[in-house]
C-alpha positions as CSV (number, residue, x, y, z in Angstrom):
1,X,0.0,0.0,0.0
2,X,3.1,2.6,0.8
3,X,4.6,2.3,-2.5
4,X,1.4,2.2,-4.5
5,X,0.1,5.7,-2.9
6,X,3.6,7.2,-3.1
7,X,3.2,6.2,-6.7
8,X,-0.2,7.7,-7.2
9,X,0.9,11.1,-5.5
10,X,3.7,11.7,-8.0
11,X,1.8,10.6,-10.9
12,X,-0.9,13.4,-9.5
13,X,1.5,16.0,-9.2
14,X,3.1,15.3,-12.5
15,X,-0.3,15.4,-14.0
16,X,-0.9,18.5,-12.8
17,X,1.7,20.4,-13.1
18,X,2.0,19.4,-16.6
19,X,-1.6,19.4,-16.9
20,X,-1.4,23.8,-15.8
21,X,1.3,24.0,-17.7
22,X,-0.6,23.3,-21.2
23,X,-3.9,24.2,-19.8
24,X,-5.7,21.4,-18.8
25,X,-7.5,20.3,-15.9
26,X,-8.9,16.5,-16.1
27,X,-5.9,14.5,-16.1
28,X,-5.0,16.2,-12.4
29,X,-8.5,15.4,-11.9
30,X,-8.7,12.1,-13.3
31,X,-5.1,10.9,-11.0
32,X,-6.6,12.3,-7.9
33,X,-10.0,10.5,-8.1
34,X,-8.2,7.3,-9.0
35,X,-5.8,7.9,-6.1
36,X,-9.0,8.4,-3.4
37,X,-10.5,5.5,-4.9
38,X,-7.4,3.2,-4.1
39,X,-7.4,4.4,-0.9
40,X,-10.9,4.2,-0.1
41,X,-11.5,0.2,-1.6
42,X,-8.2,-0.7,0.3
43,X,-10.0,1.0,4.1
44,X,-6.6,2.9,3.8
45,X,-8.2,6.3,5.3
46,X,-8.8,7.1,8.5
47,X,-10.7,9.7,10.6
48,X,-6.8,11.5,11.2
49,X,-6.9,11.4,7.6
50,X,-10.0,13.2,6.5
51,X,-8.9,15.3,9.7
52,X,-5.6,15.4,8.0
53,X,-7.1,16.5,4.0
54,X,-9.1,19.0,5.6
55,X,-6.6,20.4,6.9
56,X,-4.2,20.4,4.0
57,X,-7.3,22.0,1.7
58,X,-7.2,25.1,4.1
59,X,-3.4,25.3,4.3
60,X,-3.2,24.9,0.7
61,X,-5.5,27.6,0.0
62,X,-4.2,29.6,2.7
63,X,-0.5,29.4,1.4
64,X,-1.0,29.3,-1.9
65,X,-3.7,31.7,-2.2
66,X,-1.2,33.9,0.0
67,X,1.7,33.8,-2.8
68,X,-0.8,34.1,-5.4
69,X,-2.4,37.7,-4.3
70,X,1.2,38.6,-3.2
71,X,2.3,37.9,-6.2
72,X,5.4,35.7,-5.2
73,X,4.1,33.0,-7.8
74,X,1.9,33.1,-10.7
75,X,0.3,30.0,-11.1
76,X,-1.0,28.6,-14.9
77,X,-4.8,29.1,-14.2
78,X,-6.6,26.2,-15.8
79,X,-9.7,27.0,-14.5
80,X,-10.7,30.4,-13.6
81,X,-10.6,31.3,-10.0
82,X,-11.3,34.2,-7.7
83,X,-8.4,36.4,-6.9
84,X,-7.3,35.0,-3.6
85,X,-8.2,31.9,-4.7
86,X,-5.2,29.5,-5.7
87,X,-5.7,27.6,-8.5
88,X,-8.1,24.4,-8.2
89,X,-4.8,21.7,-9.6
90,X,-2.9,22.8,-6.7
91,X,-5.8,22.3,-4.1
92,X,-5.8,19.0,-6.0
93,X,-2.3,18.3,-4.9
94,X,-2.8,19.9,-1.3
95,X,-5.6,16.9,-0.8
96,X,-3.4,14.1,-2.4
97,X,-0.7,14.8,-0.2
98,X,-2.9,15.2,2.6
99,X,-4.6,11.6,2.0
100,X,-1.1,10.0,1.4
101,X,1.2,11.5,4.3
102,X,0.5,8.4,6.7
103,X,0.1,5.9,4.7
104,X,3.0,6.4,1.9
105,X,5.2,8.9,4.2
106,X,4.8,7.6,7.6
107,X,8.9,7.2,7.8
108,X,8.3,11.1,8.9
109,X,6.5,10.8,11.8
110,X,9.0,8.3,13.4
111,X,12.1,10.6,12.2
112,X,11.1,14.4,13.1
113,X,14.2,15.4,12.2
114,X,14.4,13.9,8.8
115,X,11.2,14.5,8.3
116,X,11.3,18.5,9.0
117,X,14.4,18.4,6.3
118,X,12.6,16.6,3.8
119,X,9.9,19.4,4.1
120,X,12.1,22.3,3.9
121,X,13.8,21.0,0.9
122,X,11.4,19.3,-1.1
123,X,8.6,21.6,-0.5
124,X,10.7,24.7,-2.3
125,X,12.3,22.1,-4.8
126,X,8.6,20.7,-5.7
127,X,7.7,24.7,-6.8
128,X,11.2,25.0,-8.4
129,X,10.6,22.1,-10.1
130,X,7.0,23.1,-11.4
131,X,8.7,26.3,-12.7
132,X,10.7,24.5,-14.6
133,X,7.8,22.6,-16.1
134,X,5.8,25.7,-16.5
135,X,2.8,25.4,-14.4
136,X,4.0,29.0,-12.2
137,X,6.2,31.5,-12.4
138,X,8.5,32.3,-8.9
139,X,9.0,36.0,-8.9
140,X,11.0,36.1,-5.5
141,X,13.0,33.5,-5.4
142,X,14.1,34.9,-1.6
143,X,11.3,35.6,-0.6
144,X,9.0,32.9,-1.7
145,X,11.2,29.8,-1.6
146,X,12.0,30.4,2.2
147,X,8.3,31.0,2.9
148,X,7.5,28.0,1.4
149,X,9.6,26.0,3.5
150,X,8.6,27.7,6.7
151,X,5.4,27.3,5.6
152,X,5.7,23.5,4.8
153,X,7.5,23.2,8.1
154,X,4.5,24.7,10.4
155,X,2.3,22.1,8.3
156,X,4.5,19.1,9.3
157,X,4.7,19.8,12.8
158,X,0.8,20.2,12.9
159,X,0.0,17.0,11.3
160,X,2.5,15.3,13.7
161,X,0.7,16.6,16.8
162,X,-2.3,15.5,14.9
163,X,-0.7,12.1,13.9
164,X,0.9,11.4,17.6
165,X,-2.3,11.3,19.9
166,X,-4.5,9.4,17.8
167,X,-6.8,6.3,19.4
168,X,-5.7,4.0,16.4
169,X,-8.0,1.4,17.4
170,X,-11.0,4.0,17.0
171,X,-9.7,5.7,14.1
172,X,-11.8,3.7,11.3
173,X,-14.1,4.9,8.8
174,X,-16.4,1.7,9.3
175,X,-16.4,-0.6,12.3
């Protein structure tokens, strides 16, 4: 199950960042349903977890909405969205990663360390990396990239206070 939903999450975020980056919506779509689905007919998600993607959905707009209407990136706009608004492929990714950090990622929770140094790097190298692919456009690199990481950072030690005081025997969906 680890490998397949770490599997799914980068196909998603390849599909849409290459998907904003010519204009096109459904295959981010299309990746994330398929990745939910997985998750859903294997019992894979939890209460934490829908705790957990609710939580990334509000970040995601939060911090990307915030670099948006700053104007530190300018995302490919697929689908037209209010101003403040980040763009609906990103939210897209904010909710895959959100359903796959326990379950694909979990090697983060038992590691804080490593796992606040994965963040801080591969958060700002994801956005690099989408640049490069041209789904945005980084106009401060100083000022955006360490946000982002900071940013990323704050998220990762919320979900592990979420993640460390959980009832795992009454964390299912269906009993």
């Amino acid at each position: 199950m680890n490998w397949v939903s770490l599997l799914l999450l980068n196909v998603l975020w390849f599909a849409s960042v290459v998907g904003a980056a010519n204009q096109i919506i459904w295959p981010s779509a299309v990746c994330l349903l398929a990745l939910m689905m997985v998750l859903v007919l294997q019992q894979a998600l939890t209460k934490t977890d829908f705790k957990i993607i609710v939580l990334s959905s509000a970040l995601g707009w939060f911090i990307d909405g915030y670099l948006s209407y700053s104007g530190l990136i300018e995302y490919q706009e697929v689908l037209e969205t209010p101003e403040v608004m980040p763009p609906i492929w990103i939210l897209f990714l904010w909710i895959g990663f959100g359903a796959t950090i326990t379950k694909g990622m979990q090697w983060m929770f038992n590691n804080h360390l490593l796992g606040a140094f994965f963040m801080v790097i591969g958060a700002p190298l994801s956005y690099y990396s989408a640049e490069r692919l041209g789904a945005v456009e980084i106009n401060n690199y100083l000022i955006a990239l360490p946000f982002i990481a900071i940013s990323w950072l704050i998220y990762f030690f919320i979900l592990i206070q979420m993640t460390a005081y959980r009832n795992v025997s009454n964390d299912t969906l269906v009993q």
